[in-house]
N, C-alpha and C positions, 0 to 999 in steps of 0.2 A: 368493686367489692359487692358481695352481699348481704343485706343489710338484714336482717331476723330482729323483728318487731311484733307484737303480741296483736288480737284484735283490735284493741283498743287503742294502737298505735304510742305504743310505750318505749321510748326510744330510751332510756336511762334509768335508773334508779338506785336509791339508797336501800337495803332493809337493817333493821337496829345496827347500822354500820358505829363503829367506835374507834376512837384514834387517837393515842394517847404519846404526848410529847415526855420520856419521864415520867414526872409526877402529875403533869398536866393532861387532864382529860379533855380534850380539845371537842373531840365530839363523842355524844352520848345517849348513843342508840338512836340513831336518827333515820328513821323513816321520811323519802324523799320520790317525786317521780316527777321525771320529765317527761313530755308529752311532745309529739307533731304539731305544727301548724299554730303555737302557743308561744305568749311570751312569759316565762317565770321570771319572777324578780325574787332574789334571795338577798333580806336586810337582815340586817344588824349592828349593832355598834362593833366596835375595835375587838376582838379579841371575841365574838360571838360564835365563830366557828365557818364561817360563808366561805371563807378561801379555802379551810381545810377539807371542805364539802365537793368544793370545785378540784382540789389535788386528786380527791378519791377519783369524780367522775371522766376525769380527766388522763384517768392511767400516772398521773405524777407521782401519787402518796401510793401508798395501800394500806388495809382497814387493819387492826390489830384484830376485830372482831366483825361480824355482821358480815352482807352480801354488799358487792357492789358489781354492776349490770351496763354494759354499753351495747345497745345493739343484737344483747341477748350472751355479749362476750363481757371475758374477761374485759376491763381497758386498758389494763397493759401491754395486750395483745395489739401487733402494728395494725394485723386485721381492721381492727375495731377503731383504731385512733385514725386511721385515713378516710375515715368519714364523719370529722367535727374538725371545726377550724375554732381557732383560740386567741383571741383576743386579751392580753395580761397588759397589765399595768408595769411591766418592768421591759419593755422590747430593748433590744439591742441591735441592733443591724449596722452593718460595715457605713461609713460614714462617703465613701468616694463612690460607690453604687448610685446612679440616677434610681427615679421612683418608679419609674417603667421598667429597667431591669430587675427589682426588685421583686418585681410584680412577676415579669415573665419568668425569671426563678424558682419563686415558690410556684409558680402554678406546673409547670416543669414535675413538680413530686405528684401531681394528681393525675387521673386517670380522665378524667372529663371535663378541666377546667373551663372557667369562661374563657372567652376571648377579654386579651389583657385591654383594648379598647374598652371594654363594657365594663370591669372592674377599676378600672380607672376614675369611670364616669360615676356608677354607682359609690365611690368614695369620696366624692368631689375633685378626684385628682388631673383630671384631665389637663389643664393650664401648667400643671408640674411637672406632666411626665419625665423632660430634659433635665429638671433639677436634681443635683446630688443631695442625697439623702440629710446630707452632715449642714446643707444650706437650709433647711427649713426649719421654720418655727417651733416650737412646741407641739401647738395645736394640731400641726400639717405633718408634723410624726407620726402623732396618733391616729391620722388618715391613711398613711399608709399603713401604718400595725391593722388598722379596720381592713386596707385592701386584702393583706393577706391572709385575713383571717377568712374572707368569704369567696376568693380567688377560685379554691377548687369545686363550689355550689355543696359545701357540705349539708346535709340532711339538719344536723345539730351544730350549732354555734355559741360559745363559750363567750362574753364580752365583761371585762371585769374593770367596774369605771372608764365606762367608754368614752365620755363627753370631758372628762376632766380638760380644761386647756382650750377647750374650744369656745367662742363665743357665741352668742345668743344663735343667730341667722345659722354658722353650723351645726349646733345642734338639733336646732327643729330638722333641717334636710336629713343628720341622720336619723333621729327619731322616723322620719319618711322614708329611708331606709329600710329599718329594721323592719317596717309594719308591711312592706314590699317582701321582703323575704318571708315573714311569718306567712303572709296570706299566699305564697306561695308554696307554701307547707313546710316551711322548716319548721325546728324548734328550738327557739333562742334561751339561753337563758342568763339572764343579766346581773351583776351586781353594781349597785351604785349608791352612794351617800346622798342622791340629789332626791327626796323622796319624792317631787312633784313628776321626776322623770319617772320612777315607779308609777306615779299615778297614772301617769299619761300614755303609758307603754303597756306596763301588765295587763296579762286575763288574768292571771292569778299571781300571789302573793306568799313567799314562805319566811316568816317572820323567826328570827332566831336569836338566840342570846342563852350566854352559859355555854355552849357546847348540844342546847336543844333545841327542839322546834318548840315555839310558843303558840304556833297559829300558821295555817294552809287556809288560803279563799281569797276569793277577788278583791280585788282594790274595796269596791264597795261593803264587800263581808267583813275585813278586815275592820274598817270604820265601825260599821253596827254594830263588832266585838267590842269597841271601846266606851268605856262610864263615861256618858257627858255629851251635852252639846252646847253650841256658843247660841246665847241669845244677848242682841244688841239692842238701844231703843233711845230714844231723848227722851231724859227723866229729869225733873226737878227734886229729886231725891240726892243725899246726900252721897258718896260712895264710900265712908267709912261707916254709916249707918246699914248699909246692903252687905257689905262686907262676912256683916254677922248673922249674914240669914243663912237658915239651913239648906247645905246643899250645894251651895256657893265656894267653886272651888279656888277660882280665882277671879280679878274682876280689874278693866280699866280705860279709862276716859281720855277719848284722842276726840280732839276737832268737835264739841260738843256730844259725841256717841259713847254711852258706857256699854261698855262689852263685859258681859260676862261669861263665864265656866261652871256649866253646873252639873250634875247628875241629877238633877231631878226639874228638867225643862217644865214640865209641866204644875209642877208645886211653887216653881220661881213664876210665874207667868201669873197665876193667882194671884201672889205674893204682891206682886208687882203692879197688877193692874187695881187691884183693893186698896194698896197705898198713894197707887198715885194716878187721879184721872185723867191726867192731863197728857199720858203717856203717847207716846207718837214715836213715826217712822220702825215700828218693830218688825223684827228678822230673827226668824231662828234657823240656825242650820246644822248640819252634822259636825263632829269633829270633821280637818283635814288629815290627810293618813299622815303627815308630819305630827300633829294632835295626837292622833288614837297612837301612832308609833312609840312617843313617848311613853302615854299611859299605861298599855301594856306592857311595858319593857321597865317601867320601873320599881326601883327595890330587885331589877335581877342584875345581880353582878356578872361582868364578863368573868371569862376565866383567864388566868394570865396568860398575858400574851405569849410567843413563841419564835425564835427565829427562822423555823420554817415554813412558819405561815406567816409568807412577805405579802401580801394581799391586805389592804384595810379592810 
């Protein structure tokens, strides 16, 4: 196929797209862009709008209002959907299919797939191939749903809670994965509740809740949007007496270290070192984007959930 992509290498986008379940406005003018050679992470809590974002881009849904863009196409159009692979959280595949047939299958609907050896290897499935489908684990399902999903060397790749199920050792290989495919210019874009895997993965960050975008910017932008950082130290100070200092949002003592939450590091730090000279071992650092994720997101309510948006 061919692929119509802008200068700037803009392989997808939201413009004030809107999508309403009923009475439920699931998303609400949301301005979105996927890029080349990029990994987005799209968070939220339950009912924030992420999955209904990914039906738009996806050619699944379609917007009640606003533009949506794959490739310069409609994405409902087959055109434009044979050049993204999709990774969902709900796979179903026939259970007496070995994982190599599985593979050679879907690669079967592409124009240029990889060879089924190299996708294999790249999902860690290699040692499988011979296995029926219906014999693997959890985790080694979800390898295969990965195989198929990047089988054909799609430009743009869809993965929605990829790691669920897998333990430690497979998720770093695919996190290794995915950073092999970005730097070979795709453009990934992820959803996951594991914020550190956001961390660890994204260039950029699209932060959602209500049916809105709260915040577009890189892992580290995203942090410095957020009120607060963690300053820790060994204090002979009381911590029901610090508790009550201005700015202090939260505060607590493991293994002799009191850790506190403040918005105003720098007025806590005064505070701190005028009350107590004897202060030692201090550390101050940024929020983590599990940190800042919360703060930004709180006080906004989800919108209610939906049964078409089966995605957490």
């Amino acid at each position: 196929m061919t692929i119509v992509s802008s200068a700037t290498h803009t392989l997808a986008t939201l413009t004030s797209a809107t999508k309403r379940y009923g009475p439920v406005l699931a998303l609400d003018a949301v301005d979105l862009e996927v890029r080349d050679g990029e990994v987005l992470a799209v968070l939220g809590a339950n009912g924030a709008g992420k999955s209904t974002a990914l039906g738009l881009l996806t050619g699944r849904l379609s917007p009640d209002g606003g533009r949506v863009q794959l490739f310069g196409r409609d994405p409902r159009e087959p055109a434009a959907r044979r050049g993204i692979g999709v990774m969902l959280q709900d796979g179903d595949l026939p259970d007496t299919l070995r994982v190599a047939e599985h593979v050679k299958l879907f690669s079967s609907y592409y124009p240029s797939p990889r060879p089924v050896a190299e996708t294999l290897a790249l999902a860690g499935l290699a040692d499988l191939a011979k296995r029926p489908y219906g014999a693997l684990s959890g985790g080694q399902k979800r390898r295969v749903e990965f195989a198929l999903a990047i089988c054909g060397r799609p430009p743009l790749l869809f993965v929605d809670e990829p790691t669920v199920g897998l333990d430690v050792e497979a998720r770093r290989n695919f996190w290794a994965v995915l950073r092999q495919l970005r730097d070979e210019g795709a453009g990934i874009v992820l959803t996951t509740h594991y914020l550190e895997e956001a961390d660890a993965l994204a260039d950029r960050i699209v932060l959602m809740a209500g049916g809105r975008v709260l915040a577009q910017d890189t892992p580290a932008g995203i942090k410095s949007r957020a009120d607060g950082k963690r300053v820790r130290a060994r204090t002979a100070l009381a911590p029901a007496a610090m508790q009550r200092w201005p700015g202090v949002v939260s505060l607590s003592v493991e293994s002799g270290i009191t850790d506190v939450l403040t918005r105003d590091a720098e007025a806590l730090l005064r505070h701190w070192l005028a009350a107590d000279d004897g202060l030692r071992d201090l550390e101050v650092r940024p929020l983590s984007l599990e940190e800042a994720f919360l703060t930004l997101t709180a006080g906004r309510a989800p919108a209610p959930s939906c049964p078409v948006e089966t995605a957490a």
